[in-house]
Steps between C-alpha positions, in 0.01 A plus 500: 500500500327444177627720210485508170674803387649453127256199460297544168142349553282470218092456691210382302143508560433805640140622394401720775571596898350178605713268269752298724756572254454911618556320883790367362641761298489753788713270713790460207482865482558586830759239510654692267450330148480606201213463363342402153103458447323312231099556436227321299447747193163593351393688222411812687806593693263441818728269720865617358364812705356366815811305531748782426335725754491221760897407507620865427545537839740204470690678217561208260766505247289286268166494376397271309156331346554142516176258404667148537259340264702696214852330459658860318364690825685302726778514237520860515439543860836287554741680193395796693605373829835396356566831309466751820492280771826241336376234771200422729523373851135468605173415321171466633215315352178622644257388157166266515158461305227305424144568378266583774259225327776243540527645922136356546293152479611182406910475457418227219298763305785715434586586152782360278571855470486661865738227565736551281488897579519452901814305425639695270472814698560404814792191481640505138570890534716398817725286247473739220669768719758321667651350209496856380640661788789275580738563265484891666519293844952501446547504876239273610154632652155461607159398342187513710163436445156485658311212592175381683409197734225463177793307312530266737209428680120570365344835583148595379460691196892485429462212225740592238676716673626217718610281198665828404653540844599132520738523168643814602646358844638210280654762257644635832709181547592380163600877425716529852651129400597642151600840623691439779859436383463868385437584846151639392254390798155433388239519810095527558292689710168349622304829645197478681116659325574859434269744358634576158358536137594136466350359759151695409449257265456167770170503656470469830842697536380698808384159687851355432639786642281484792556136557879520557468786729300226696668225431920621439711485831538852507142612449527694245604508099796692331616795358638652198807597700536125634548331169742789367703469856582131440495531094788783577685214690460286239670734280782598746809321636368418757296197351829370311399169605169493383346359146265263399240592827190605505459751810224508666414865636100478575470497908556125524173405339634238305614331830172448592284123438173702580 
């Protein structure tokens, strides 16, 4: 039976009730976690409180803003990990962006700059937070994060995101090789198209949705619930085995030639 009671899991990414990191965080919850949420800040307040009334059902302990492209944030976030929490066991890294002008067109017109944020955001802040989170990670544990089939393969409209996509899965196995002799597993998640705030921002999102229900041996996409099931056996015991892999949890479309 998967269980996580007295596992301390710190979830990132979670911007509304359609983010896969909400999917996710339900499932550590009711595997009994404790939880810890990080959200973007913004000068009005406006998403601290759409967050906090999403996950209070979930009763985190912690609450914390966390924008990764500010080194103190992520500074803080972790010395206030460590000073109620002593240790972490879990941490889930649910974060991507690019510039909706750098989702569209040619990939060679992309911009020095949308580059260098769509990397930043979406692999670098993978690296950024494990190197901050192990030393909390004393008795080994478990770092997840999501992927597409975009990094790997070329979708329409992803562009940057896939270059994006393709350094985080490496950061995946150069972070489980380093890691591992601290018994910290290190693991990816390739979901099928969801409907999420992300994924607004690729045209033609709908049609790729669409297409695998056609296409995917099952017939159909996934769910919210799907990714956190599998991301919640990633984080338990029951995956002890597991690091470096990126899981594939998208209705067997990537299986398929055409």
């Amino acid at each position: 039976m998967l269980d996580l009671t007295g596992k301390r899991a710190l979830v990132t990414g979670i911007a509304n009730n359609r983010s896969i990191a909400w999917g996710i965080a339900q499932q550590l919850h009711a595997a009994g976690a404790d939880l810890g949420i990080t959200y973007l800040p913004d000068d009005k307040g406006k998403m601290e409180k759409k967050v906090k009334d999403l996950v209070e059902p979930l009763n985190p302990s912690l609450f914390l803003p966390c924008n990764v492209q500010d080194d103190a944030q992520i500074t803080a976030t972790f010395d206030a990990i460590r000073d109620q929490w002593g240790k972490l066991d879990i941490l889930v890294h649910c974060l991507a962006f690019a510039n909706r002008e750098d989702l569209i067109g040619d990939f060679s017109a992309t911009s020095r700059a949308g580059f260098q944020l769509a990397l930043e955001i979406s692999a670098y802040s993978l690296v950024s937070l494990a190197n901050a989170a192990k030393p909390l990670m004393t008795e080994g544990g478990s770092i997840v994060t999501l992927t597409y089939l975009g990094g790997v393969r070329v979708v329409p409209n992803y562009n940057v995101m896939g270059i994006a996509k393709a350094a985080l899965e490496m950061n995946v196995r150069y972070l489980a090789s380093e890691l591992g002799p601290q018994q910290i597993r290190v693991n990816g998640i390739s979901a099928g198209p969801i409907r999420t705030l992300a994924s607004s921002a690729i045209g033609g999102i709908l049609d790729m949705i669409h297409h695998v229900e056609d296409v995917a041996p099952l017939r159909r996409t996934v769910t919210q619930e799907e990714v956190g099931k599998t991301a919640a056996f990633l984080c338990s015991d029951l995956s002890s085995g597991v690091t470096g892999q990126i899981l594939y949890v998208d209705s067997g479309y990537n299986i398929m030639g055409m």
